[in-house]
Backbone as ProteinMPNN parsed JSONL, in Angstrom:
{"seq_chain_A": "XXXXXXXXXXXXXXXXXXXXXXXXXXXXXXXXXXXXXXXXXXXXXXXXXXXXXXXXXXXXXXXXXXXXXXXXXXXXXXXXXXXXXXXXXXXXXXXXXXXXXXXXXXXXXXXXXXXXXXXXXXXXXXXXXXXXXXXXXXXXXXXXXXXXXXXXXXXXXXXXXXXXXXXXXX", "coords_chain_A": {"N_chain_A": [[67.324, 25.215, 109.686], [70.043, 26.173, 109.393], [69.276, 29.426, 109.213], [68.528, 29.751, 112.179], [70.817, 29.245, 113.689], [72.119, 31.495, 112.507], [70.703, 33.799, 113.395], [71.416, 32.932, 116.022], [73.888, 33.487, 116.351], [74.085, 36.143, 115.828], [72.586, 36.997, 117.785], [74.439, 36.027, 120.345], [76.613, 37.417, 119.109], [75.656, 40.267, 119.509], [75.286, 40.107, 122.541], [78.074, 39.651, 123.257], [78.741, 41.359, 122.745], [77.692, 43.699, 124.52], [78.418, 42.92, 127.003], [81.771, 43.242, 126.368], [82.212, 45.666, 126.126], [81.852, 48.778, 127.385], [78.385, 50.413, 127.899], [76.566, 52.762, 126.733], [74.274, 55.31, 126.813], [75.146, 57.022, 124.471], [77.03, 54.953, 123.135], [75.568, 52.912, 122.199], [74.503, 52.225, 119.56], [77.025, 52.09, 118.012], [78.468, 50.004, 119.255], [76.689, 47.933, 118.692], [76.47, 48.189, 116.196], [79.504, 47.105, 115.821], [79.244, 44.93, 116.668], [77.824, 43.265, 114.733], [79.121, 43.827, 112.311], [81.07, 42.105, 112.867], [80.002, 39.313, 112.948], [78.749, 39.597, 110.051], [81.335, 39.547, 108.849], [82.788, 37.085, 109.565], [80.744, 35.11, 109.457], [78.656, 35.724, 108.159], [79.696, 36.463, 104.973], [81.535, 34.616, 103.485], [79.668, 32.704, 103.982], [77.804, 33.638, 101.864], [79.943, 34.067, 99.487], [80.207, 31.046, 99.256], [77.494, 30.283, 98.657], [76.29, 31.969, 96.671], [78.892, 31.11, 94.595], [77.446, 28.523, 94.444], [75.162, 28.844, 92.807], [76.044, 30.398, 90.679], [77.103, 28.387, 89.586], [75.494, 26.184, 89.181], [73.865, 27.278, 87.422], [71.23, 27.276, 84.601], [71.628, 24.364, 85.087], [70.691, 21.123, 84.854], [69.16, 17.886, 85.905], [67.981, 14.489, 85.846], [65.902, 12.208, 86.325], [64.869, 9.031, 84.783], [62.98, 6.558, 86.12], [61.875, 4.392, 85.295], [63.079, 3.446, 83.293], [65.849, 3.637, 84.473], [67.746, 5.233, 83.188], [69.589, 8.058, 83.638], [69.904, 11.975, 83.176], [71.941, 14.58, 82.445], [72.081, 17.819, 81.916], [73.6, 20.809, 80.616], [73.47, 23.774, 79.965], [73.614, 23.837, 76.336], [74.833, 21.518, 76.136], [73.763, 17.694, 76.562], [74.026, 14.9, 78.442], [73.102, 11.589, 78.208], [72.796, 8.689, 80.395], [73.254, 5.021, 81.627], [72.57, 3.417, 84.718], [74.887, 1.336, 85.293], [76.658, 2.674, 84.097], [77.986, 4.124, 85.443], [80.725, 4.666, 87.159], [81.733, 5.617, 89.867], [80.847, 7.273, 92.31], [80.816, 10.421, 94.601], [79.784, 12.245, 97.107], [81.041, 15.507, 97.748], [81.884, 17.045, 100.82], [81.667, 19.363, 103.472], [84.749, 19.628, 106.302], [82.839, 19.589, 108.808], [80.904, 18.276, 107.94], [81.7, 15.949, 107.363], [83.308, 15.064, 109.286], [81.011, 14.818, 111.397], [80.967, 16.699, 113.236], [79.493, 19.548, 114.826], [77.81, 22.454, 113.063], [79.194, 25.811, 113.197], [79.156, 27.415, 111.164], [77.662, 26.938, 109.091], [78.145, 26.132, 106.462], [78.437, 23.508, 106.237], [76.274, 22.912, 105.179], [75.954, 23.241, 102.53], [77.231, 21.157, 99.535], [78.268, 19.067, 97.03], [77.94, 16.534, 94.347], [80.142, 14.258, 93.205], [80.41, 12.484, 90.44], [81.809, 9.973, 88.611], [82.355, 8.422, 85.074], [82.396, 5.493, 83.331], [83.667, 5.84, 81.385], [85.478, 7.825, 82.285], [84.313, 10.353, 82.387], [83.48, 13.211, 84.052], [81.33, 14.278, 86.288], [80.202, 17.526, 88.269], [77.45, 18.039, 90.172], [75.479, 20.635, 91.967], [74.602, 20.95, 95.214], [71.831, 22.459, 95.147], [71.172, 21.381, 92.881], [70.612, 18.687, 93.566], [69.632, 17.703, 95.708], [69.669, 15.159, 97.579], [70.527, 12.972, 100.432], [71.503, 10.208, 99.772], [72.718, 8.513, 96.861], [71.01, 6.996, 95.132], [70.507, 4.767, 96.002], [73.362, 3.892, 95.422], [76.319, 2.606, 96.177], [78.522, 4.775, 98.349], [80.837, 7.132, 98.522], [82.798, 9.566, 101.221], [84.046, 12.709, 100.868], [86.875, 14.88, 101.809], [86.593, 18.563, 101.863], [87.673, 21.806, 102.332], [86.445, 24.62, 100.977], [83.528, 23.832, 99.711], [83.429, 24.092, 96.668], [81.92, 23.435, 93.953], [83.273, 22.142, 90.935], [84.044, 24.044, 88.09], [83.013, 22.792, 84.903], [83.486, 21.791, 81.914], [82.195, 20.622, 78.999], [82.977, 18.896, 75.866], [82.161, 19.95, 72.323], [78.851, 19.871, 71.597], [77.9, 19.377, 69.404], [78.851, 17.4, 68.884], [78.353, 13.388, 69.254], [78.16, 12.738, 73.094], [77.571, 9.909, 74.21], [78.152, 7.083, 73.365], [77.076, 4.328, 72.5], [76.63, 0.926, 72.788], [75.599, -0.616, 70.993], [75.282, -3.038, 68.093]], "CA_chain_A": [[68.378, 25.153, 110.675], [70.809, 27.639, 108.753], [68.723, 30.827, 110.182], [68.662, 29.494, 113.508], [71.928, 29.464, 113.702], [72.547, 32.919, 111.889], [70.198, 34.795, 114.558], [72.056, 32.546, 117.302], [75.618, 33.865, 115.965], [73.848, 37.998, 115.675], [72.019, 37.031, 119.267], [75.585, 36.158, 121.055], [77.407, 38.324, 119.141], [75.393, 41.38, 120.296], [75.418, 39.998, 124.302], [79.433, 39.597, 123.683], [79.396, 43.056, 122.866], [77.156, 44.42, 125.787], [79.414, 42.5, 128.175], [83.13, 43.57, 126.356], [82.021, 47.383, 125.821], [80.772, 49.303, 128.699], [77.298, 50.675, 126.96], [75.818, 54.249, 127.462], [72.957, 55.51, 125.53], [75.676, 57.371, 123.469], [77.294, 54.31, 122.521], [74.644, 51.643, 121.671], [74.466, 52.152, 117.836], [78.435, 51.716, 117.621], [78.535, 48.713, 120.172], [75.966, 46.719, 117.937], [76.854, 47.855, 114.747], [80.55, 46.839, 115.726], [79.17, 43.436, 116.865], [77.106, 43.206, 113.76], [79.984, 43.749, 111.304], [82.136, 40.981, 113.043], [78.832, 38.488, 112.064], [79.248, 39.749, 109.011], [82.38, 39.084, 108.122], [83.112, 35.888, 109.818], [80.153, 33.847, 109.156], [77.389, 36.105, 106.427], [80.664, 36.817, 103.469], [81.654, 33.544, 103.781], [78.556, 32.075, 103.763], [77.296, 34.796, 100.624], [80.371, 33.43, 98.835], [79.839, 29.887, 98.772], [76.252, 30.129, 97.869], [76.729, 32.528, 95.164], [79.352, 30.372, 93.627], [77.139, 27.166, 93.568], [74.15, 29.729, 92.194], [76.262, 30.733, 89.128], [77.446, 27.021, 88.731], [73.958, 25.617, 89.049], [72.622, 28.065, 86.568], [71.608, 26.072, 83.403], [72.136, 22.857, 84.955], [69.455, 20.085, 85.292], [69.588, 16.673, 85.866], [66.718, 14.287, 85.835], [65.896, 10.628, 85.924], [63.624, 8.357, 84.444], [63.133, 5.487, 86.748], [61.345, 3.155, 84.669], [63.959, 2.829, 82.152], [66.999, 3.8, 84.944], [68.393, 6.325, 82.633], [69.928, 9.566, 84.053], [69.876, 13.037, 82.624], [72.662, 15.306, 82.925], [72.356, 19.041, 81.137], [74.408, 21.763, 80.953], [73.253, 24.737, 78.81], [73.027, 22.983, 75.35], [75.152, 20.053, 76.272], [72.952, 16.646, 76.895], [74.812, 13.721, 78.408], [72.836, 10.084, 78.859], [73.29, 7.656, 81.068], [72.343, 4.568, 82.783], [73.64, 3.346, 86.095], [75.614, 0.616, 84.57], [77.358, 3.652, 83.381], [78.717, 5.256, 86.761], [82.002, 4.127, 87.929], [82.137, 6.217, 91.313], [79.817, 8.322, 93.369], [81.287, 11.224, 95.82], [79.688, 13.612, 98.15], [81.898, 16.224, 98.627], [81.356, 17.721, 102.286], [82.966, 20.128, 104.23], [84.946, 18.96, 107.827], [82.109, 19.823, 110.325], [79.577, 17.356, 107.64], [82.459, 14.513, 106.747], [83.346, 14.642, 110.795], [80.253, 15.0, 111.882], [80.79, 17.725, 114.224], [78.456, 20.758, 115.19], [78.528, 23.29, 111.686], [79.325, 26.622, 113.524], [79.642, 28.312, 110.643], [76.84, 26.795, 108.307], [79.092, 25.554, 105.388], [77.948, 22.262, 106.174], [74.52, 22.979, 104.152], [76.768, 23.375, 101.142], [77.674, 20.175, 99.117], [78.487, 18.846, 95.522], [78.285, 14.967, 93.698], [80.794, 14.11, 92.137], [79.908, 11.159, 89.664], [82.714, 9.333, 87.673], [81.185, 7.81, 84.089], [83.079, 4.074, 82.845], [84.643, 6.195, 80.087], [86.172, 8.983, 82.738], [84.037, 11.65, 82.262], [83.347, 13.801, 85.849], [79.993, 15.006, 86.499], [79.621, 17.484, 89.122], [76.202, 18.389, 90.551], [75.284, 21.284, 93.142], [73.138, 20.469, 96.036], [71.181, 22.985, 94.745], [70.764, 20.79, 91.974], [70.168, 17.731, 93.697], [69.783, 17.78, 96.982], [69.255, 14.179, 98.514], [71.412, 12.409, 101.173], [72.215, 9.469, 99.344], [72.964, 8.69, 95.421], [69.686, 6.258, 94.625], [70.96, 3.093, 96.491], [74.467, 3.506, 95.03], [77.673, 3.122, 96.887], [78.689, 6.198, 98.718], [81.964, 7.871, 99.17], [82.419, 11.022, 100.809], [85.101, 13.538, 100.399], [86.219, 15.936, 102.653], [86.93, 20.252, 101.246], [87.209, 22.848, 103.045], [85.927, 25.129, 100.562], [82.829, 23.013, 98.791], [83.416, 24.618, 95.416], [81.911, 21.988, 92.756], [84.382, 22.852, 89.848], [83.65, 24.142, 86.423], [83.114, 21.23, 83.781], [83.616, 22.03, 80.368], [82.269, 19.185, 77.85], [83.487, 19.019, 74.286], [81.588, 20.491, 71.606], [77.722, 19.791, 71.686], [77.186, 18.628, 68.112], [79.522, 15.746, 69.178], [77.771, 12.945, 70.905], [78.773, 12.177, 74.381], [76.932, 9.013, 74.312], [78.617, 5.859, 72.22], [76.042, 3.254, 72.358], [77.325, -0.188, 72.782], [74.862, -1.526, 70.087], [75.579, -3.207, 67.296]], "C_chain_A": [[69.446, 26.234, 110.466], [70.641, 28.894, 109.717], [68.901, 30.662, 111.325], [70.219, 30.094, 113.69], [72.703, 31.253, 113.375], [72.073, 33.554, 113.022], [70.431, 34.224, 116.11], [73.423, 32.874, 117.391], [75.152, 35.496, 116.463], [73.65, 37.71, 117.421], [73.225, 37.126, 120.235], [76.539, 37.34, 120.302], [77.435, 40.256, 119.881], [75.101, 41.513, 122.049], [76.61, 39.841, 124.173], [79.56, 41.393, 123.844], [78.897, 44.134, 123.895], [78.392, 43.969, 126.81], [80.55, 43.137, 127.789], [83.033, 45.071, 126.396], [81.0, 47.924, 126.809], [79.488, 50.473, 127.128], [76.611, 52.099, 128.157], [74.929, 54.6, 126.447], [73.762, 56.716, 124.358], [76.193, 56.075, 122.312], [76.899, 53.209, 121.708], [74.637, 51.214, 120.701], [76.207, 51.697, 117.856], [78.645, 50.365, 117.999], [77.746, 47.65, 118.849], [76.244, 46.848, 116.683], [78.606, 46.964, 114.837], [80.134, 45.019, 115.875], [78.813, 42.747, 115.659], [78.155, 43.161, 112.39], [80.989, 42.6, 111.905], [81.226, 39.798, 112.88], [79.096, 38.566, 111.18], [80.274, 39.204, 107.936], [82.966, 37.677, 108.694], [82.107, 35.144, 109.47], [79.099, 34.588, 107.823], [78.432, 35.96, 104.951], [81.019, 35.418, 103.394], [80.841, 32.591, 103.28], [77.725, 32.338, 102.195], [78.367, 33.746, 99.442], [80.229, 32.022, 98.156], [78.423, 29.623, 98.009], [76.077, 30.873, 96.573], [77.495, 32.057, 93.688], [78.249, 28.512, 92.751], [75.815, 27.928, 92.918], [74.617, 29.572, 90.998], [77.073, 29.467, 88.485], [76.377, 25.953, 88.167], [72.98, 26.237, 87.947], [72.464, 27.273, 85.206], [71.715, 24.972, 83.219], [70.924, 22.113, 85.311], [70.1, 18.78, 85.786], [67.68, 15.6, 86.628], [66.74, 12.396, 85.78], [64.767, 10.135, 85.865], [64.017, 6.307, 85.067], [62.94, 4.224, 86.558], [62.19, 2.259, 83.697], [65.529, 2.769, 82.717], [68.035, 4.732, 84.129], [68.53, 7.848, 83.152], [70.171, 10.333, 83.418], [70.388, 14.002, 82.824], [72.186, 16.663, 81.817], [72.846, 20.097, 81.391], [74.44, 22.577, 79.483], [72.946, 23.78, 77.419], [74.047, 21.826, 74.91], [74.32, 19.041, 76.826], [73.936, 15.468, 77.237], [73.81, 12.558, 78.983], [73.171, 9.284, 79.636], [72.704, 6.957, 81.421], [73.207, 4.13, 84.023], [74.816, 2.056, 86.29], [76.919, 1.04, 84.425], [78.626, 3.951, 84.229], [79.799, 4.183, 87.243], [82.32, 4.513, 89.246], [81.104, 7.166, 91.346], [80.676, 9.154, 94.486], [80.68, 12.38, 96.268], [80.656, 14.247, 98.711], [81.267, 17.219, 99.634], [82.407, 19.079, 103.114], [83.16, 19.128, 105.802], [84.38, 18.622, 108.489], [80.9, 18.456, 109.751], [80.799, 15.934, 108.051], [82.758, 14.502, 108.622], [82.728, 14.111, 111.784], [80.184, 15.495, 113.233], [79.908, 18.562, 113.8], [78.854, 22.016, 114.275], [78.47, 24.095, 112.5], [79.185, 27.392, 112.39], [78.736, 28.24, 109.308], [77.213, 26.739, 106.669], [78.583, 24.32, 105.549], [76.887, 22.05, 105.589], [75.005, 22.56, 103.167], [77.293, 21.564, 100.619], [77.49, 19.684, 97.888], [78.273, 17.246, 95.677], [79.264, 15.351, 92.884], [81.183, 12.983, 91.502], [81.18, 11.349, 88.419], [82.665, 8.281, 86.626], [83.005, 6.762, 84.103], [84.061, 5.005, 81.964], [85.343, 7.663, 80.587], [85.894, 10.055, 82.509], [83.268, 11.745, 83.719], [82.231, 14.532, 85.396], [79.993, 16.179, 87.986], [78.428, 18.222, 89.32], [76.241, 18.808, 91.982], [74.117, 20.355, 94.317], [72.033, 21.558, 95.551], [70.647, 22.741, 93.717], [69.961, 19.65, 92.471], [70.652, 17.27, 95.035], [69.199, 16.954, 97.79], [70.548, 13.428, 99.06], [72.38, 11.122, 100.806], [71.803, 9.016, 98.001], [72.1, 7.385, 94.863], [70.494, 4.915, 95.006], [72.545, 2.94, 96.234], [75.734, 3.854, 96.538], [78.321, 4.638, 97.293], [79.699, 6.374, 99.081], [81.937, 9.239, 99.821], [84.175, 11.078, 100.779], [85.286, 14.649, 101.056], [87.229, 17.339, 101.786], [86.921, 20.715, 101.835], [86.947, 23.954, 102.436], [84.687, 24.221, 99.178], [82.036, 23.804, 97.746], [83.004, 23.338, 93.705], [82.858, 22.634, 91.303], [83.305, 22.548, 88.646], [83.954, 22.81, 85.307], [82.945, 21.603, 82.68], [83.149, 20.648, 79.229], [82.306, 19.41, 76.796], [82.409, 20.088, 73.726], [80.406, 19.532, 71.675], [77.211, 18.829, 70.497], [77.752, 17.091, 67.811], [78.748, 14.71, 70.032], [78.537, 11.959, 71.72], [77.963, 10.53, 74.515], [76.881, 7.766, 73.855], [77.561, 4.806, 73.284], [76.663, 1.608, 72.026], [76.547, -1.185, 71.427], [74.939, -1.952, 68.796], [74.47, -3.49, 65.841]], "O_chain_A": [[69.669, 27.088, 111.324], [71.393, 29.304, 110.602], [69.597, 31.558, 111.802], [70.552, 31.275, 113.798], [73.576, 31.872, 113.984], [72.95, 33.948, 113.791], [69.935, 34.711, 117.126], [74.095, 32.591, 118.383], [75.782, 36.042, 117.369], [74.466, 38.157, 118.227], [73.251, 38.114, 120.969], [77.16, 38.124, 121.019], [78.276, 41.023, 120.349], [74.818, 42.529, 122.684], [76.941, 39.792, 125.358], [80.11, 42.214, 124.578], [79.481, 45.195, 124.113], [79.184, 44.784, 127.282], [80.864, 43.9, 128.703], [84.048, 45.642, 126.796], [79.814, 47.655, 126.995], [79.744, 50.952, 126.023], [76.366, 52.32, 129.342], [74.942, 54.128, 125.31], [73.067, 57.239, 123.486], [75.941, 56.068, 121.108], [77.546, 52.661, 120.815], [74.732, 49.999, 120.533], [76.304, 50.502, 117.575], [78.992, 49.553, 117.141], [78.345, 46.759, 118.247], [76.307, 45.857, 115.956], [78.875, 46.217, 113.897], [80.686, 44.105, 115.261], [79.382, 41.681, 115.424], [77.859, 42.394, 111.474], [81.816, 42.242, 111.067], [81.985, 38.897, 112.524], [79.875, 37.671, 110.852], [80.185, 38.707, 106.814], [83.806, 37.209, 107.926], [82.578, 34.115, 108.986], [78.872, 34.025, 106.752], [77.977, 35.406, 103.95], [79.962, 35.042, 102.886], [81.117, 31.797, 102.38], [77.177, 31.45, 101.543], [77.865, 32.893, 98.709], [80.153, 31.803, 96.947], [78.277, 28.925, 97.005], [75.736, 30.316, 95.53], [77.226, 32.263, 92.505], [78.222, 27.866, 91.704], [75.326, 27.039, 92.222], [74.04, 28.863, 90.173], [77.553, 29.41, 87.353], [76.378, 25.213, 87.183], [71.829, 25.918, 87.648], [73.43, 26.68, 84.726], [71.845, 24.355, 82.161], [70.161, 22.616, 86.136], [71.299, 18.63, 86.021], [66.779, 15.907, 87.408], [67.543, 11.637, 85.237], [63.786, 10.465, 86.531], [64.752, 5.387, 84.707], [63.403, 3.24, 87.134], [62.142, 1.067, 83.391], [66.415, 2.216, 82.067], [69.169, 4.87, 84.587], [67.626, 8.675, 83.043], [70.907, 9.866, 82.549], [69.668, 14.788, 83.441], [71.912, 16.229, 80.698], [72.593, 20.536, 82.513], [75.012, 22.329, 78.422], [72.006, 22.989, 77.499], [74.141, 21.317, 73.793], [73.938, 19.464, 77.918], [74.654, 15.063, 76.322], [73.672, 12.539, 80.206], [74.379, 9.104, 79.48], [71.569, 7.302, 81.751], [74.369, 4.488, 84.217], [75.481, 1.91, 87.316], [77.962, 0.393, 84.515], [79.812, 4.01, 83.903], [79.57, 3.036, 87.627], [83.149, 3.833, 89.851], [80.624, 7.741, 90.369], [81.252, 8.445, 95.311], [81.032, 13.478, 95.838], [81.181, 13.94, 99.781], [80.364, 18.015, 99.375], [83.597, 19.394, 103.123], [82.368, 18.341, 106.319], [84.667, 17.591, 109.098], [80.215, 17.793, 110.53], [80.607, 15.119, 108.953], [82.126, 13.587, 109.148], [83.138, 13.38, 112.686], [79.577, 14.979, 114.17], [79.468, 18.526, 112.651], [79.905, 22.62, 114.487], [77.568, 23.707, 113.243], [79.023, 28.535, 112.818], [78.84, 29.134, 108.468], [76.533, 27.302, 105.811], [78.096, 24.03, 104.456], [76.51, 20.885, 105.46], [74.611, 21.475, 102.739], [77.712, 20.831, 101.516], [76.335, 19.862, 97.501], [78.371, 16.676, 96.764], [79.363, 16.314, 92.125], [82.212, 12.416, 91.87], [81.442, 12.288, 87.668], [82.901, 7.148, 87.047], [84.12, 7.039, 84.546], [85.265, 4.747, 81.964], [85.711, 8.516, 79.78], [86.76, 10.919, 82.368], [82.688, 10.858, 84.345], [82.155, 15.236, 84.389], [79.723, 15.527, 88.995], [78.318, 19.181, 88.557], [76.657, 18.152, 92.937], [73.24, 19.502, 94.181], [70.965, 21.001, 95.806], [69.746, 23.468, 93.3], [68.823, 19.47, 92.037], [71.68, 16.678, 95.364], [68.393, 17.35, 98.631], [71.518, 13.254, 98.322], [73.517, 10.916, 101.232], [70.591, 9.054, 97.791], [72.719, 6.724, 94.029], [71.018, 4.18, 94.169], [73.093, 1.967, 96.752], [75.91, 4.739, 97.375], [78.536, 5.496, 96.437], [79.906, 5.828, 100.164], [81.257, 10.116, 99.288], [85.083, 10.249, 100.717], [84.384, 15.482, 101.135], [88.312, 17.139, 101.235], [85.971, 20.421, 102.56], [87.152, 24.845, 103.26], [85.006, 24.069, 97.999], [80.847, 24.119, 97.69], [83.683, 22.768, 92.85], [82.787, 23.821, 90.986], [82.454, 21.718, 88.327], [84.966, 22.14, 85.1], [81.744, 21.793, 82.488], [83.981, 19.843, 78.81], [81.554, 20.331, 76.477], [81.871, 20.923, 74.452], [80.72, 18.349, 71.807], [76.43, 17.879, 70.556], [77.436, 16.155, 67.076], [78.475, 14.921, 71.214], [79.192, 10.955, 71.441], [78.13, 10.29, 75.711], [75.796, 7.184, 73.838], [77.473, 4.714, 74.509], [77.109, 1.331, 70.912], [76.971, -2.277, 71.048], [74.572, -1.029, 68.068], [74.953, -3.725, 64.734]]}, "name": "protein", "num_of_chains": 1, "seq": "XXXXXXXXXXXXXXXXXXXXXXXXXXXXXXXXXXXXXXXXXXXXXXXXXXXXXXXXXXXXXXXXXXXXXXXXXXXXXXXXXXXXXXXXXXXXXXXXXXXXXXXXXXXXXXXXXXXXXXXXXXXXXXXXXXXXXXXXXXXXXXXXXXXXXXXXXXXXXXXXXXXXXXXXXX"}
């Protein structure tokens, strides 16, 4: 759906520009490149940005679950955090306006979207859609959240050789 959209933004933008700019077989190349750089910069940089950022936030990151035992699997480079769903205190899809409104994305930001999972003991998880990219959080309660830039933020967790994981067992 994305593309669609992209070569339905280039498609009108280059019939706005036949219609606003009288067109002669000198001017053609200027006319469309001019239309072509206002695509560009209103909906491709834009668009480049956000995906780029959840690229180099997603890099390194997993997350995994084992269904049999209900234990979730967060990783981040050579941090490991456990969980089971016991665990989770809050669930949030953050969305942008056009998703959380559910208006018509013009602008294809609405693809874009983060979790952001809140553990019993206040530690924040978040996860790209590019990580984990299903509509709703395995049966759990759903909040959303609305951004207008859906930037999942940098998460820093302690030191590694520490474990995140106190075990209620005696």
């Amino acid at each position: 759906m994305p593309l669609i959209k992209l070569f339905a933004t280039i498609l009108l933008s280059l019939i706005v520009g036949v219609v606003l700019f009288p067109i002669t077989k000198d001017n053609v190349f200027e006319v469309a490149t001019i239309a072509l750089a206002v695509v560009f910069l209103k909906r491709l940089l834009p668009f480049l940005v956000i995906a780029i950022r959840h690229i180099r936030i997603s890099n390194g990151v997993s997350f995994s679950i084992d269904k049999s035992s209900g234990k979730y699997r967060y990783c981040q480079g050579s941090t490991t955090l456990l969980f089971d769903s016991n665990q989770i205190k809050k669930v949030v899809k953050v969305v942008s306006p056009p998703k959380f409104d559910n208006r018509f994305d013009l602008l294809g930001f609405g693809d874009f979207f983060y979790w952001k999972i809140t553990l019993t003991d206040n530690k924040m998880i978040a996860i790209s859609c590019l990580v984990l990219d299903i509509e709703n959080f395995f049966g759990m309660y759903l909040e959303q959240e609305k951004k207008i830039f859906v930037f999942p933020p940098l998460i820093q967790f302690p030191d590694p050789n520490i474990p995140m994981n106190q075990s209620d067992e005696i």
